[in-house]
HTML snippet that shows the backbone in 3Dmol.js (N, CA, C, O; Angstrom):
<script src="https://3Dmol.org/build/3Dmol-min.js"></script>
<div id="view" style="width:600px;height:400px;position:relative"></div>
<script>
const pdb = `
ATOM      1  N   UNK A   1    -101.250-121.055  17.339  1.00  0.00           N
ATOM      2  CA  UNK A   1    -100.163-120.103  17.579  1.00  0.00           C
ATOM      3  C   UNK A   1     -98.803-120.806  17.535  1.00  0.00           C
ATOM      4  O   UNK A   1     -97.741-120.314  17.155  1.00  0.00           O
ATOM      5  N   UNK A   2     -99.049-122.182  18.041  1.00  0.00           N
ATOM      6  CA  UNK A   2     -97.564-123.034  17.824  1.00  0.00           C
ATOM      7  C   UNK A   2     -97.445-122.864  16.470  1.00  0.00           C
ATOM      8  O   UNK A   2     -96.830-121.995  15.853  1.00  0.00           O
ATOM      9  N   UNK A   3     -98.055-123.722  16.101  1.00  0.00           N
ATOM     10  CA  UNK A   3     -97.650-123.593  14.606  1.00  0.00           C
ATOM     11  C   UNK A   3     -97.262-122.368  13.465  1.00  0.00           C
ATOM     12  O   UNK A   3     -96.894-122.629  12.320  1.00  0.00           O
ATOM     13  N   UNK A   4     -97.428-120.920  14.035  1.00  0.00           N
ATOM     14  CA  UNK A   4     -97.015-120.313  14.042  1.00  0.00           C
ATOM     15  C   UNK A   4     -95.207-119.703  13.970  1.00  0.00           C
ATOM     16  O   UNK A   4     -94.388-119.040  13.333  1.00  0.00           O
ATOM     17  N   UNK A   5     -95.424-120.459  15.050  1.00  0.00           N
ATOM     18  CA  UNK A   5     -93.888-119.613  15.497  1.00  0.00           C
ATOM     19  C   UNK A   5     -92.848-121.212  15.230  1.00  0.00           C
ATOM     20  O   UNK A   5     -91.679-121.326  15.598  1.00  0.00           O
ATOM     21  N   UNK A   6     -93.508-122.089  14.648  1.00  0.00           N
ATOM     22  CA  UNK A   6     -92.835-123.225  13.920  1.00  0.00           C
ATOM     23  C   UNK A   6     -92.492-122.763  12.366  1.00  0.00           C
ATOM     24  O   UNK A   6     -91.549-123.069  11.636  1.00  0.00           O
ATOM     25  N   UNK A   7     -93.480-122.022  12.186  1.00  0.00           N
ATOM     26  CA  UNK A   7     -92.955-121.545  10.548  1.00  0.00           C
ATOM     27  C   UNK A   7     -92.006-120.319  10.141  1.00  0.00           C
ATOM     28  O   UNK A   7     -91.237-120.183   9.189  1.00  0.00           O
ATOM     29  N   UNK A   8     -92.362-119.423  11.281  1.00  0.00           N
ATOM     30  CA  UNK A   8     -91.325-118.578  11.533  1.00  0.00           C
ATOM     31  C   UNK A   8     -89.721-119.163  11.560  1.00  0.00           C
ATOM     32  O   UNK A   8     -88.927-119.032  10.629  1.00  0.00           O
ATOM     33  N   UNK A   9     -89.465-119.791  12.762  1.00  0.00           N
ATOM     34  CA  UNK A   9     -88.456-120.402  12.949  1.00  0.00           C
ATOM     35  C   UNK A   9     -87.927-121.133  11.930  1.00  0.00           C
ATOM     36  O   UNK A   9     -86.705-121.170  11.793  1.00  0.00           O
ATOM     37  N   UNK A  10     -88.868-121.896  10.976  1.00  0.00           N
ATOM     38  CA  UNK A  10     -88.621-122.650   9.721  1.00  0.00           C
ATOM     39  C   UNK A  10     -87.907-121.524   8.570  1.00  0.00           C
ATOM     40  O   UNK A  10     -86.793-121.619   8.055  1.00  0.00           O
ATOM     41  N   UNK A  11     -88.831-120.559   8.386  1.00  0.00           N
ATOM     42  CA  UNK A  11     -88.151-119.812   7.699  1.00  0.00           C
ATOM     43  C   UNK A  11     -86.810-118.588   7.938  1.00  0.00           C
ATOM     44  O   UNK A  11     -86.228-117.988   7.034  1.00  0.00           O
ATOM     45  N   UNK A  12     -86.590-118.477   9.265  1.00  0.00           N
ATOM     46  CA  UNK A  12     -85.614-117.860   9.570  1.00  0.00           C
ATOM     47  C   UNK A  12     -85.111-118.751   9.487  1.00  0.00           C
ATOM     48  O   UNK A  12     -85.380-118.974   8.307  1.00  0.00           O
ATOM     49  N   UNK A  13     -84.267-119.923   9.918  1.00  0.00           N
ATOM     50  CA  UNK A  13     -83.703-121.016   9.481  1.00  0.00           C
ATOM     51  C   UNK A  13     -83.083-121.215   8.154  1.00  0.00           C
ATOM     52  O   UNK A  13     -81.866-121.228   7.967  1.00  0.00           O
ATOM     53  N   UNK A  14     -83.936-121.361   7.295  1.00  0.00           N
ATOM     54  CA  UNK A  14     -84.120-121.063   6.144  1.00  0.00           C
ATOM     55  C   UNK A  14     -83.073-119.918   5.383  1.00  0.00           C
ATOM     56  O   UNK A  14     -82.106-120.025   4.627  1.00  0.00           O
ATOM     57  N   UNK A  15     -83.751-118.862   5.958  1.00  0.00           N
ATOM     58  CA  UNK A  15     -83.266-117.958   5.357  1.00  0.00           C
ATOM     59  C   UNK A  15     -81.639-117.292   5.905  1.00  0.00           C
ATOM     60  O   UNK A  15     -81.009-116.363   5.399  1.00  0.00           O
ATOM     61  N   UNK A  16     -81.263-118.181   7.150  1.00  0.00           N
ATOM     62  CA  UNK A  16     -80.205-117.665   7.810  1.00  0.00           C
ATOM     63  C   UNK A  16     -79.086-119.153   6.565  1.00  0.00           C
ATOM     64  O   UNK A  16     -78.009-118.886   6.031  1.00  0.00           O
ATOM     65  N   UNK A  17     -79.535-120.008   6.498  1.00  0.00           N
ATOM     66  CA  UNK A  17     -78.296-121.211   5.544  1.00  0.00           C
ATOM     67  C   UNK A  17     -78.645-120.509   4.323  1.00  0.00           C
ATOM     68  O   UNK A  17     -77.655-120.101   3.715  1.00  0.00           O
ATOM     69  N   UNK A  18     -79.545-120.301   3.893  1.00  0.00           N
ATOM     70  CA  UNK A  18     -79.420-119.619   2.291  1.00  0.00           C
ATOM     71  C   UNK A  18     -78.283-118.289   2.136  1.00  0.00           C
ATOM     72  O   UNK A  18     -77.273-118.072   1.467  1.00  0.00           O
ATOM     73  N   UNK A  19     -78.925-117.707   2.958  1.00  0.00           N
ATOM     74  CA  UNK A  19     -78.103-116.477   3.290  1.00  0.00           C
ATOM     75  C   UNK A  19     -76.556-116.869   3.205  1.00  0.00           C
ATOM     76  O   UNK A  19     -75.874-116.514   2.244  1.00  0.00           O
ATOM     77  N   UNK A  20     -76.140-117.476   4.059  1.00  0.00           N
ATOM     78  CA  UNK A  20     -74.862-117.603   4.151  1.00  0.00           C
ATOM     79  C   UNK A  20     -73.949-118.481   3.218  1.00  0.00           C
ATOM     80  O   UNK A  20     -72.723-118.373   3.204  1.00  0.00           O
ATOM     81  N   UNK A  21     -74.695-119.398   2.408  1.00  0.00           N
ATOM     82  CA  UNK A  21     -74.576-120.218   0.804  1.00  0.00           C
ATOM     83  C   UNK A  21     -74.399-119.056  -0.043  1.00  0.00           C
ATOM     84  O   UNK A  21     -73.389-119.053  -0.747  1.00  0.00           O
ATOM     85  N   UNK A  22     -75.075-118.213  -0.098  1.00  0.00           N
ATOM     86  CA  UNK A  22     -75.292-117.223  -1.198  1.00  0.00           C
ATOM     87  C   UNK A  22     -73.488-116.252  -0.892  1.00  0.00           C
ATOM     88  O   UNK A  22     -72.697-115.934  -1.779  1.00  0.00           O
ATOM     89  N   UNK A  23     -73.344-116.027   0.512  1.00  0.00           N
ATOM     90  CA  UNK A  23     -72.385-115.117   0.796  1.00  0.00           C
ATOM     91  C   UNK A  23     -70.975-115.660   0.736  1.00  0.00           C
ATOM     92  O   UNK A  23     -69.968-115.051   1.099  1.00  0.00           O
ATOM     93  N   UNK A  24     -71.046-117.339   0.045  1.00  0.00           N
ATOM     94  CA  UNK A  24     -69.911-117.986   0.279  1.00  0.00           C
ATOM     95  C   UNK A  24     -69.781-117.915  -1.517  1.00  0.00           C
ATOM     96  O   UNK A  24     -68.645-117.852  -1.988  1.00  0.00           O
ATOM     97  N   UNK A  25     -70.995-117.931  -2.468  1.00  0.00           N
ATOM     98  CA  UNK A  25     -70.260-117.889  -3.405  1.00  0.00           C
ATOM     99  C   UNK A  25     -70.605-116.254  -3.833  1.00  0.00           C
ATOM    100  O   UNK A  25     -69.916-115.944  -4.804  1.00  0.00           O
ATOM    101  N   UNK A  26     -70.986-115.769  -3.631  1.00  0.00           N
ATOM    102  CA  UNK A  26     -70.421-114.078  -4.008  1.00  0.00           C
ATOM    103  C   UNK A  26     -69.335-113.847  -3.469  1.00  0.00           C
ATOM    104  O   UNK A  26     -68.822-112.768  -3.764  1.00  0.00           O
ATOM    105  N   UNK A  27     -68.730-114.581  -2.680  1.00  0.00           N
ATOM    106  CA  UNK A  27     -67.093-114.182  -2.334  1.00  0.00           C
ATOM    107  C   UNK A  27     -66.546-114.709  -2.650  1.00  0.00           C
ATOM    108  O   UNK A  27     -65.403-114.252  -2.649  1.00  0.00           O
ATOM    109  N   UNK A  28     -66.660-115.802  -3.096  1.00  0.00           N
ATOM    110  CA  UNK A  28     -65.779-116.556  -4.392  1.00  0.00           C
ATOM    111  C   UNK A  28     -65.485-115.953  -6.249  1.00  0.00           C
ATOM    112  O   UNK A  28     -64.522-116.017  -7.013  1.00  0.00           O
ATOM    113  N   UNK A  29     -66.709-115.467  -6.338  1.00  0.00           N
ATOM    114  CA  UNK A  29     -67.402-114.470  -7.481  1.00  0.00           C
ATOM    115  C   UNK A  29     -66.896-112.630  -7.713  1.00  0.00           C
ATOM    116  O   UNK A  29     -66.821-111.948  -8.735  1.00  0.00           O
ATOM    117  N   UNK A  30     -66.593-112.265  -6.080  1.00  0.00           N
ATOM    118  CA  UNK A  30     -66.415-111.064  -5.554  1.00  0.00           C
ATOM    119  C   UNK A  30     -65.322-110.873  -5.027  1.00  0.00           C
ATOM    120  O   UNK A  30     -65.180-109.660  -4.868  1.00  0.00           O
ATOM    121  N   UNK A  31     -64.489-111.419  -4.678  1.00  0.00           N
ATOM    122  CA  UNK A  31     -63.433-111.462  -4.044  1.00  0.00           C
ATOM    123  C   UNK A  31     -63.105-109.462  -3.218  1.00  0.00           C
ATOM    124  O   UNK A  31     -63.224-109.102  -2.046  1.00  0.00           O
ATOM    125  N   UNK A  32     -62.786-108.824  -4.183  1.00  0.00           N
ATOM    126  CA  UNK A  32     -62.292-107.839  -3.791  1.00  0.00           C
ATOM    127  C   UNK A  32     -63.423-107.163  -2.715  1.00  0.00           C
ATOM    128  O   UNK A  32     -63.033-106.480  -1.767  1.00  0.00           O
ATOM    129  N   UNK A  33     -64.283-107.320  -2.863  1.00  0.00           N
ATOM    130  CA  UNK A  33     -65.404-106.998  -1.667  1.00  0.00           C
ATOM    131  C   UNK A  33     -65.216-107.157  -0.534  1.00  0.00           C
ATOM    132  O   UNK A  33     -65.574-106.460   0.415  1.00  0.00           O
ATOM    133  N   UNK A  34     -64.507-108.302  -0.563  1.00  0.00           N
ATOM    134  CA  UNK A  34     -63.990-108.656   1.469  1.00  0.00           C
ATOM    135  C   UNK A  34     -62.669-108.528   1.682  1.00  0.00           C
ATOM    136  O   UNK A  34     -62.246-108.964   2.753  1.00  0.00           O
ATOM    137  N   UNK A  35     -62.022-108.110   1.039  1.00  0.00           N
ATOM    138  CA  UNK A  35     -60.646-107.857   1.443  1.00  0.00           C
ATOM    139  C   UNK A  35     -60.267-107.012   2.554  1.00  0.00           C
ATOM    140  O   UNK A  35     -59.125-107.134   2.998  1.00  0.00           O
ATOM    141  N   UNK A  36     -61.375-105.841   3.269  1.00  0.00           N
ATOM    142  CA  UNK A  36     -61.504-105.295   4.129  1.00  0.00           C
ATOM    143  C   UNK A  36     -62.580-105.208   4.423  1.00  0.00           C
ATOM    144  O   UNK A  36     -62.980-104.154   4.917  1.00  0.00           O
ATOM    145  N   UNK A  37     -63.348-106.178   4.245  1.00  0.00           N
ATOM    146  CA  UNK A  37     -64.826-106.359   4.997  1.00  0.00           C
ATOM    147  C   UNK A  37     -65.321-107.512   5.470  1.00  0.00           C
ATOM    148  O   UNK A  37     -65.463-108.514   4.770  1.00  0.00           O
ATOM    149  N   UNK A  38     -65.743-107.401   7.235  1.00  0.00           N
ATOM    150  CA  UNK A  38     -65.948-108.861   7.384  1.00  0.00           C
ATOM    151  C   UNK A  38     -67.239-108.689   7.116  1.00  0.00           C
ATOM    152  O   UNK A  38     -67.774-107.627   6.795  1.00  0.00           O
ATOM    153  N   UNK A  39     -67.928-110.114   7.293  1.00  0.00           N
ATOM    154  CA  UNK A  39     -69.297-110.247   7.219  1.00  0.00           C
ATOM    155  C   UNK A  39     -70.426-109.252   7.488  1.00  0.00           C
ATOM    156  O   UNK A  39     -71.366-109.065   6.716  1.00  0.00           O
ATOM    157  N   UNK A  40     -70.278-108.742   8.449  1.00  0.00           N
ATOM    158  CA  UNK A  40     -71.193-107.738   9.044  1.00  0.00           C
ATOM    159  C   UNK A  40     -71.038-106.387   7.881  1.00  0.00           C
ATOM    160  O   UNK A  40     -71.958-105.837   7.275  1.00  0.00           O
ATOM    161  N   UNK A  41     -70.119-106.198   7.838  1.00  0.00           N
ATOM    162  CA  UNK A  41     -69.475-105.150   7.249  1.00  0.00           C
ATOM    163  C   UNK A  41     -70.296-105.279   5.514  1.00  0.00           C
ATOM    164  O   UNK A  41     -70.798-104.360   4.866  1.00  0.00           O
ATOM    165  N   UNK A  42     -70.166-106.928   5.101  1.00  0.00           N
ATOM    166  CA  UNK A  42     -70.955-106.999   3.578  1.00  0.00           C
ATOM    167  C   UNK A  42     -72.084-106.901   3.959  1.00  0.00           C
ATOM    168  O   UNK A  42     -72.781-106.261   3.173  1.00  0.00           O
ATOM    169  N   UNK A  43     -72.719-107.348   5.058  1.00  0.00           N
ATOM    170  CA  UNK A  43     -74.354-107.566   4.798  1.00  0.00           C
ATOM    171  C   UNK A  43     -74.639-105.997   5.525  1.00  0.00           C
ATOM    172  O   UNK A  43     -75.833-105.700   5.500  1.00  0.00           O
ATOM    173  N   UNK A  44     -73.988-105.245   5.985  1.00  0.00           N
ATOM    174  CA  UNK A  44     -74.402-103.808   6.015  1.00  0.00           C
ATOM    175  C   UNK A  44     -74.077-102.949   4.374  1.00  0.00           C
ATOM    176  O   UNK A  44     -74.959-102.238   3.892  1.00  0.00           O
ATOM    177  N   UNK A  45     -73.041-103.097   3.827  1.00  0.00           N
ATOM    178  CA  UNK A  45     -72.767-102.842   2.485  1.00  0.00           C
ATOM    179  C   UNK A  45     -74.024-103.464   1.508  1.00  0.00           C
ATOM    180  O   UNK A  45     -74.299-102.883   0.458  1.00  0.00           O
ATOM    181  N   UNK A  46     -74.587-104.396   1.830  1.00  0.00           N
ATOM    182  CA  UNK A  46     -75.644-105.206   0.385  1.00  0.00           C
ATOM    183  C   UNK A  46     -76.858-103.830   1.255  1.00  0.00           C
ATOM    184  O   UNK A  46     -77.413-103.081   0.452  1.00  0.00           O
ATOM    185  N   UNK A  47     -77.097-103.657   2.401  1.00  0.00           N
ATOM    186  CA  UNK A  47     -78.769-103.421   3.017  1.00  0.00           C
ATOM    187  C   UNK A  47     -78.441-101.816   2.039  1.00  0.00           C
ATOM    188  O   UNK A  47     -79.273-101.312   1.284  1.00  0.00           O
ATOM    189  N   UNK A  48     -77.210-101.318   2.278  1.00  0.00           N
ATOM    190  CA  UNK A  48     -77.211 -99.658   1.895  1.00  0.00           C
ATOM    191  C   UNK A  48     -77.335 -99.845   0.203  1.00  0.00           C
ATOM    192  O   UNK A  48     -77.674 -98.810  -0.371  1.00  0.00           O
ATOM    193  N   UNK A  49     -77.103-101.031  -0.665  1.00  0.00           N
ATOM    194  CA  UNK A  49     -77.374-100.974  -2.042  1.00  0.00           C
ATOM    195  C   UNK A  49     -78.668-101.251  -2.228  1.00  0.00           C
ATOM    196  O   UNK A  49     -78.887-101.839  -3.287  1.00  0.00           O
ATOM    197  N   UNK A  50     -79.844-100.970  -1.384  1.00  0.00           N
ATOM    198  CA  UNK A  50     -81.247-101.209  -1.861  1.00  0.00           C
ATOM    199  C   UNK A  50     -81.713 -99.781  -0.885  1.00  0.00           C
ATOM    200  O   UNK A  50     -82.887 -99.410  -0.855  1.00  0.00           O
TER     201      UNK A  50
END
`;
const viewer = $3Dmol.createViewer("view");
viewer.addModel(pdb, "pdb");
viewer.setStyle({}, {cartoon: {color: "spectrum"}});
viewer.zoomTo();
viewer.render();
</script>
């Protein structure tokens, strides 16, 4: 069960620095997207485009 919740953690980890790599160059790429949107605001904007 440890090992478990070691891989979890590994991959939320994971997926929380990817995540935020990815959101540094789509806003470099995107610019006009955040001009009135903070973070929360894009990653609620990306969940409503799927």
């Amino acid at each position: 069960m440890i090992w478990l919740t070691l891989l979890l953690t590994v991959i939320i980890t994971t997926a929380i620095v990817y995540g935020a790599g990815w959101i540094r160059r789509h806003r470099e790429t995107h610019p006009e997207l955040y001009k009135n949107r903070g973070v929360i605001g894009f990653i609620v904007w990306l969940i409503l485009q799927y």
